[in-house]
C-alpha positions in Angstrom: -9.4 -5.4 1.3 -6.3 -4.8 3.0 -2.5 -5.1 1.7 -1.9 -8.8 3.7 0.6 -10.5 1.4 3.9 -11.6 2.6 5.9 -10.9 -0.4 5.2 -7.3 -0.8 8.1 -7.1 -3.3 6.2 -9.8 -6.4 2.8 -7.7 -4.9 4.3 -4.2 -5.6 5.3 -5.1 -9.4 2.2 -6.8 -10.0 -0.2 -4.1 -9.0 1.6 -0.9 -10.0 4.5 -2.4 -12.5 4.7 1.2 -13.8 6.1 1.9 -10.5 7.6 -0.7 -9.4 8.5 -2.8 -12.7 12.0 -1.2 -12.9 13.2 -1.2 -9.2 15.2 -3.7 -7.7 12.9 -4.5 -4.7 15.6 -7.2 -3.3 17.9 -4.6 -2.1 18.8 -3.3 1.3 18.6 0.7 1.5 21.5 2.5 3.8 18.6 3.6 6.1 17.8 -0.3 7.1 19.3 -2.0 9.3 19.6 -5.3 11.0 21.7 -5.1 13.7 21.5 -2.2 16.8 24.2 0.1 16.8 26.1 0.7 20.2 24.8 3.6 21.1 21.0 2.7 20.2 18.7 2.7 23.6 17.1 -0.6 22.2 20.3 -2.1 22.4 20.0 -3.7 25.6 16.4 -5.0 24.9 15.5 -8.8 25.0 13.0 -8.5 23.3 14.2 -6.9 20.6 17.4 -8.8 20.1 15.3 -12.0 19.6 13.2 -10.4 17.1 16.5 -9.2 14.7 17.7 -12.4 15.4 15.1 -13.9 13.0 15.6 -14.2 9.6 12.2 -14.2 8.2 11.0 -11.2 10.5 13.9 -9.2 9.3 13.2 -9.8 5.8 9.8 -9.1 6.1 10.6 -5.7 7.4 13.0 -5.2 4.7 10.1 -5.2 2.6 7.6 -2.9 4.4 10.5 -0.3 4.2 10.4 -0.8 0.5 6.9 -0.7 0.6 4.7 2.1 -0.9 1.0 2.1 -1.6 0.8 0.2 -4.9 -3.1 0.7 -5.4 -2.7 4.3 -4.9 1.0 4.1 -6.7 -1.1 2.7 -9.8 -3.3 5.3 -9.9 -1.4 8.3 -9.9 1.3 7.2 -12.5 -1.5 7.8 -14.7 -1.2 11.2 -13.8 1.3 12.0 -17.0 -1.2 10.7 -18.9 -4.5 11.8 -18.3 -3.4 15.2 -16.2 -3.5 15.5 -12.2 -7.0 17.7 -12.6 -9.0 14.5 -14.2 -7.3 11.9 -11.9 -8.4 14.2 -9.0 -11.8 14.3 -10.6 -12.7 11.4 -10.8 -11.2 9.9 -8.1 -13.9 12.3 -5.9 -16.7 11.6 -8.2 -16.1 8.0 -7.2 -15.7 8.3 -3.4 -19.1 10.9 -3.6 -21.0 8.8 -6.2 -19.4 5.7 -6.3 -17.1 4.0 -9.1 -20.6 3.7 -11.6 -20.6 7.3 -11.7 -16.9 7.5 -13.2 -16.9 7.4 -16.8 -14.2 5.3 -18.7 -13.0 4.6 -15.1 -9.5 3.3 -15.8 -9.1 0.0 -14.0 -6.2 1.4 -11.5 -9.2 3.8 -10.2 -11.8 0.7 -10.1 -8.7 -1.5 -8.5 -8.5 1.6 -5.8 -12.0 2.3 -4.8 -12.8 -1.2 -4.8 -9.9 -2.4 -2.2 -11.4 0.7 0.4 -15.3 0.0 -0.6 -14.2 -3.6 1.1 -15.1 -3.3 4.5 -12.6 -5.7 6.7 -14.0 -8.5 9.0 -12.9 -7.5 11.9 -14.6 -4.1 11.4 -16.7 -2.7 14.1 -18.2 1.0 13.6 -19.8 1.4 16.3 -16.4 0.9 18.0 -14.9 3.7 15.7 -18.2 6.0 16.3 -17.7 5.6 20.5 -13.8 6.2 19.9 -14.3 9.4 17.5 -17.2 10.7 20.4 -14.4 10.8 22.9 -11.7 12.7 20.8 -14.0 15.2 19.9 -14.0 17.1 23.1 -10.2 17.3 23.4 -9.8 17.9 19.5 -12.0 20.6 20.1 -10.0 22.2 22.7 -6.2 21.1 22.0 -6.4 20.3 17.6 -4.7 23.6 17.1 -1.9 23.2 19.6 0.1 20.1 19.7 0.6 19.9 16.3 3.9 21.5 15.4 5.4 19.3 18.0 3.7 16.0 16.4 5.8 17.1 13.0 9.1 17.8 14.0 9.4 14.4 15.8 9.6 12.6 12.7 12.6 14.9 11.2 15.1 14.2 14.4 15.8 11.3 11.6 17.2 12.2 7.9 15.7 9.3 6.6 12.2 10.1 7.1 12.7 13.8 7.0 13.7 13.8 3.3 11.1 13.8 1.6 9.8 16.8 3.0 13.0 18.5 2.6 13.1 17.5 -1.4 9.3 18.5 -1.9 9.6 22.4 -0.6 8.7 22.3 3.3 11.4 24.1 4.6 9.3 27.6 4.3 6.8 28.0 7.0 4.1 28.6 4.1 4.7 24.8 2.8 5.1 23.5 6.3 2.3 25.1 7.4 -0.1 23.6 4.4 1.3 20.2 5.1 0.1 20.7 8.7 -3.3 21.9 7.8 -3.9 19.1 5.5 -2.6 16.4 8.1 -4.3 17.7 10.3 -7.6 17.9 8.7 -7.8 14.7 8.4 -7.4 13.6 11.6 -10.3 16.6 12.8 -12.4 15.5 10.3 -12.0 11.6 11.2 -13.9 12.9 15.0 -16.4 14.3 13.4 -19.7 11.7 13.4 -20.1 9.5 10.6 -17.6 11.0 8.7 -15.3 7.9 8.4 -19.0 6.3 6.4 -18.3 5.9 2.8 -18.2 9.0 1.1 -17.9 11.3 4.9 -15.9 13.9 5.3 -12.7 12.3 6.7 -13.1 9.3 4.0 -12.5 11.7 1.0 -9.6 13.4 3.2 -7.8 9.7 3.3 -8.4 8.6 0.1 -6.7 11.9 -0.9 -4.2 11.9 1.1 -2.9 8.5 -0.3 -3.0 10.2 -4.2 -0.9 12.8 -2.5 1.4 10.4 -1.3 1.5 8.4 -4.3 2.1 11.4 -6.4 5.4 12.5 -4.0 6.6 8.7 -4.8 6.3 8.2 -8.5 7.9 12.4 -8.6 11.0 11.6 -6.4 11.6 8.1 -8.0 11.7 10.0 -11.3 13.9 12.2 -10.3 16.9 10.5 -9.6 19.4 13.6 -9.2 17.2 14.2 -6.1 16.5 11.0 -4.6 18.8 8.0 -4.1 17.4 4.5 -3.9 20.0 2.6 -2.3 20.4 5.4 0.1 16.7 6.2 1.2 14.8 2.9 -0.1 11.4 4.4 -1.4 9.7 8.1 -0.5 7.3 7.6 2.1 6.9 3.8 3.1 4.4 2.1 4.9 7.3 2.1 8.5 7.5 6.1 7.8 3.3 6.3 8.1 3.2 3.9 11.3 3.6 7.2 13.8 0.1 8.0 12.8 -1.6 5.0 12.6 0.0 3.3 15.8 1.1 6.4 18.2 -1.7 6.0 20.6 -2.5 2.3 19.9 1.4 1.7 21.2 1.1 3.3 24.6 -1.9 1.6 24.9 -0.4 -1.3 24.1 3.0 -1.1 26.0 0.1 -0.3 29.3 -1.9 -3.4 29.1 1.0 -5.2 28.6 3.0 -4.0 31.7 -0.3 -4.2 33.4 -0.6 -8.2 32.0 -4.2 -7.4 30.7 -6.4 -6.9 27.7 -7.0 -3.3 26.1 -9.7 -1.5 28.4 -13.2 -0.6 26.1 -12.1 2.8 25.9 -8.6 1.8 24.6 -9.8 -1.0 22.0 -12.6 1.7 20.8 -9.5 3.9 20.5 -7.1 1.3 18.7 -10.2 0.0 16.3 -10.8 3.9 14.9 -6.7 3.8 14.5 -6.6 0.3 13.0 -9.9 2.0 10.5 -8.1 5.0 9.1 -4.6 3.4 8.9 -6.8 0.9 6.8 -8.2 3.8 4.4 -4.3 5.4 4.1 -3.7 1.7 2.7 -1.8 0.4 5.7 -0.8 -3.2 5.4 -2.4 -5.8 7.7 0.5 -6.0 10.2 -0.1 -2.4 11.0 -3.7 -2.9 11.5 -4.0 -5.5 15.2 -5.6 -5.1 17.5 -3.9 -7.4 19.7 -1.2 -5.6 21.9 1.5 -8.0 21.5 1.7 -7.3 17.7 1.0 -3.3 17.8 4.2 -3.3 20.6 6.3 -5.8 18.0 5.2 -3.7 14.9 6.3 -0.5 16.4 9.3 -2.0 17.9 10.8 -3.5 14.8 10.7 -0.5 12.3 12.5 1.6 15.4 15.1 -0.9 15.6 15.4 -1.3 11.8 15.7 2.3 11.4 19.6 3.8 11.3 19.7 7.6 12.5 21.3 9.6 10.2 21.3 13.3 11.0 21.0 15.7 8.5 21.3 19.7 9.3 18.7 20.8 7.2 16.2 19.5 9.8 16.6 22.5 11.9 15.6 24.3 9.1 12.2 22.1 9.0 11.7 22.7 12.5 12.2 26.2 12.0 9.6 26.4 9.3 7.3 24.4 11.5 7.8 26.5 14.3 7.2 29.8 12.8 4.3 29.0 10.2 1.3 31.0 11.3 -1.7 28.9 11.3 -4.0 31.5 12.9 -7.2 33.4 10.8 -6.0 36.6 11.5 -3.0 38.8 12.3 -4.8 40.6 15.5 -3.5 41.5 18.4 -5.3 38.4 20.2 -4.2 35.4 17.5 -0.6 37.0 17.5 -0.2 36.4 21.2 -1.7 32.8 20.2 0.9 31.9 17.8 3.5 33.5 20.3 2.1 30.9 23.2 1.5 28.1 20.6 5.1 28.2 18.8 6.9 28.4 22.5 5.0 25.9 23.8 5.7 23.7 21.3 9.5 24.0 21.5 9.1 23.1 25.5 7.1 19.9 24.7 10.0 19.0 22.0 12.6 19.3 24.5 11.1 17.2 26.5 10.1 14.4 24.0 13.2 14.1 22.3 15.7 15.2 25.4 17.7 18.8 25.5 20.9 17.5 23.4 19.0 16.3 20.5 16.5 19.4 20.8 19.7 21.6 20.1 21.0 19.5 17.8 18.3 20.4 15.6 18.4 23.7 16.4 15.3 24.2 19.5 16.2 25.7 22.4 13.5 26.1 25.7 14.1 28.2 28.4 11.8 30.1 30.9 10.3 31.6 28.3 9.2 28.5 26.6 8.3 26.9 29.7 6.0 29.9 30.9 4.3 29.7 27.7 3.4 25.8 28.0 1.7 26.9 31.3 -0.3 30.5 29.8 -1.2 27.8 26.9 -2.7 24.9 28.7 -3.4 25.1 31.9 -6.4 26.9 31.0 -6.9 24.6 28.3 -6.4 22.0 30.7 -8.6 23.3 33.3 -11.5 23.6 30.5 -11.3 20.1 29.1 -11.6 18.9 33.4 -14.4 20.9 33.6 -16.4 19.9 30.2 -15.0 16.0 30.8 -16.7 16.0 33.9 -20.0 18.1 32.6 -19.8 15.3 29.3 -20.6 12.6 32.5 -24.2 14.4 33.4 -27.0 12.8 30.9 -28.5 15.8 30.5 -25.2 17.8 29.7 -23.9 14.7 27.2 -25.6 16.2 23.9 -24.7 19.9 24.5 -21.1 19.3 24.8 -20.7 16.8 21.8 -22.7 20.2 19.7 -20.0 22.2 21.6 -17.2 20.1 20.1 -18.2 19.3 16.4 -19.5 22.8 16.2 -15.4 23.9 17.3 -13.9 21.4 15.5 -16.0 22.9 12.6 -15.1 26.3 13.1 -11.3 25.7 13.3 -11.5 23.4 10.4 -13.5 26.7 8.4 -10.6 28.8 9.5 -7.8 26.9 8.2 -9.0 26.5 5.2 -9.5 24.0 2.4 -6.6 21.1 2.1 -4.9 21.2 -1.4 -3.7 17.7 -1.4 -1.4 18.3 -4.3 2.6 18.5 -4.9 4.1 20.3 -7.7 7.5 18.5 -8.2 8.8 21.5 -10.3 10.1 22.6 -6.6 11.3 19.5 -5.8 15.6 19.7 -5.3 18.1 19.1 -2.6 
């Protein structure tokens, strides 16, 4: 069962009034907006004039800023209660074992288990199984090094960057464990069956969402740090859309342009998306399928985003850029770190455009360019030649061992996810 109600604010307060009870849901944060702002690039856009322009669309995206993850919320505000170590506990024993296996299971934990345990309708796993086949290979060869650059895309915005400011990522250690344990999940999520109930990448969602849920109920209660009329609430369902609709909105914006329907490959794609955003408790408007409604989704919480700039983001792309994810110090995963953190500050300068790339403190020269090509061209040049080996019958079962067996072995060297906070580090 997926979040679907329209008034997410008398839905919040009625499943996690420990949370919620106390906020004035019917307010409208600094960071939203209705209206574009002259210098916005959507400004000229049709399309998205007309959606601002109604009332009831506006509203509802009002709300979805406001919007948290009120099963999950629930949960973890027992946490002061019963300690963080049991809630962990037995929220593993019952995505291993099932909720019967929990005993005294508080009815939060049987609230939370049961919404994922409820397969949606429109659920097709052997669409997320064909989808999770063909991002192996490339996550096999590329998981390691277009990650930093995935990260610092969503501090060019104060808003959103906040709440990893507040909770401690501005040293490369933290920043560093907050890209292992993102990306984990998303490794883990290719790997076969491991999106089944009780798989690998299931457990790494359902944690994921107590992590969240326990960065919410800490900033809330830390008023000195945290500003609701300001920043609306820590981490809100528009804030998680980048990784449940990235690669379902290019798809989307194609067919589209193209005036046709997703390809096979791109709906298998969207449906193991529209899947995990569904475990990370995603409402229903973030979970289509239908191109028309991933393009509006996306579309809207851009537009109803204001950009505040805050300084302290070069400071999180500093610490994203510098924290050394390799297994060893050798001569060998030095020079990869060297390749991968360069790299990484060409691709950002060419995301987000060289004034806003200074702006937050990246700079890419030859240097950085040279080290884009040394990085992947080989890598390109690999996944061409395995692609096109993946295409011989014969050949189709060795390369998917090739890839789980990598995606294995870089998962091994990262290291075990913590999924926790400690919000004694939390300050401004």
């Amino acid at each position: 069962m997926a979040y679907s109600e329209r008034n997410i604010s008398e839905m919040q307060k009625r499943v996690a009034p420990r949370v919620y009870g106390n906020l004035d849901l019917d307010i409208v944060p600094e960071r939203f907006r209705s209206e574009l702002g002259e210098s916005s690039i959507l400004k000229k856009n049709s399309r998205i004039t007309a959606l601002l322009a109604d009332p009831k669309k506006v509203e509802f995206f009002r709300q979805l800023t406001l919007m948290g993850d009120p099963l999950a919320d629930a949960y973890a505000a027992l946490i002061p209660e019963l300690g963080f170590r049991k809630i962990r506990e037995m929220l593993e024993t019952a995505i291993v074992q099932g909720i019967d296996a929990v005993s005294e299971a508080p009815p939060e934990l049987k609230a939370f288990i049961g919404a994922v345990d409820e397969k949606p309708q429109w659920l097709d796993m052997e669409r997320v199984e064909r989808a999770a086949r063909f991002m192996r290979l490339p996550t096999a060869l590329w998981g390691d090094y277009a990650l930093r650059v995935a990260f610092m895309n969503t501090y060019v915005n104060g808003y959103q960057g906040l709440p990893m400011i507040i909770t401690g990522a501005l040293t490369s250690e933290s920043a560093g464990r907050r890209m292992t344990e993102t990306a984990s999940t998303f490794k883990l999520a290719t790997l076969p069956g491991a999106l089944d109930r009780g798989g690998e990448a299931y457990r790494s969602v359902l944690l994921v969402r107590l992590m969240h849920a326990m960065v919410r109920g800490n900033l809330l209660r830390k008023k000195e740090v945290w500003d609701f009329s300001v920043y609306g609430l820590p981490i809100p369902q528009v804030d998680q859309m980048g990784a449940a609709l990235v690669t379902s909105y290019a798809f989307a914006k194609r067919a589209l342009k193209a005036k046709r329907p997703f390809k096979q490959l791109e709906r298998d794609i969207v449906e193991l998306n529209r899947y995990t955003a569904f475990l990370l408790g995603m409402h229903d408007q973030f979970l289509s399928a239908e191109p028309e409604q991933i393009v509006e989704t996306w579309e809207m919480c851009q537009a109803t985003l204001r950009h505040m700039h805050d300084p302290r983001g070069k400071q999180l792309n500093e610490a994203t850029l510098t924290a050394y994810r390799r297994p060893n110090t050798n001569l060998f995963n030095r020079a990869l770190h060297f390749l991968d953190s360069n790299a990484n500050r060409f691709m950002y300068e060419k995301i987000v455009g060289r004034r806003t790339a200074e702006e937050m403190g990246v700079e890419a020269g030859l240097k950085e360019a040279l080290s884009f090509a040394t990085l992947f061209t080989p890598l390109g040049v690999n996944y061409s030649a395995l692609y096109m080996a993946d295409k011989v019958p014969a050949l189709h079962k060795l390369i998917d061992r090739f890839a789980v067996k990598e995606i294995h072995k870089q998962l091994h060297a990262e290291g075990p996810a913590e999924y926790k906070t400690d919000s004694k580090s939390y300050a401004m």
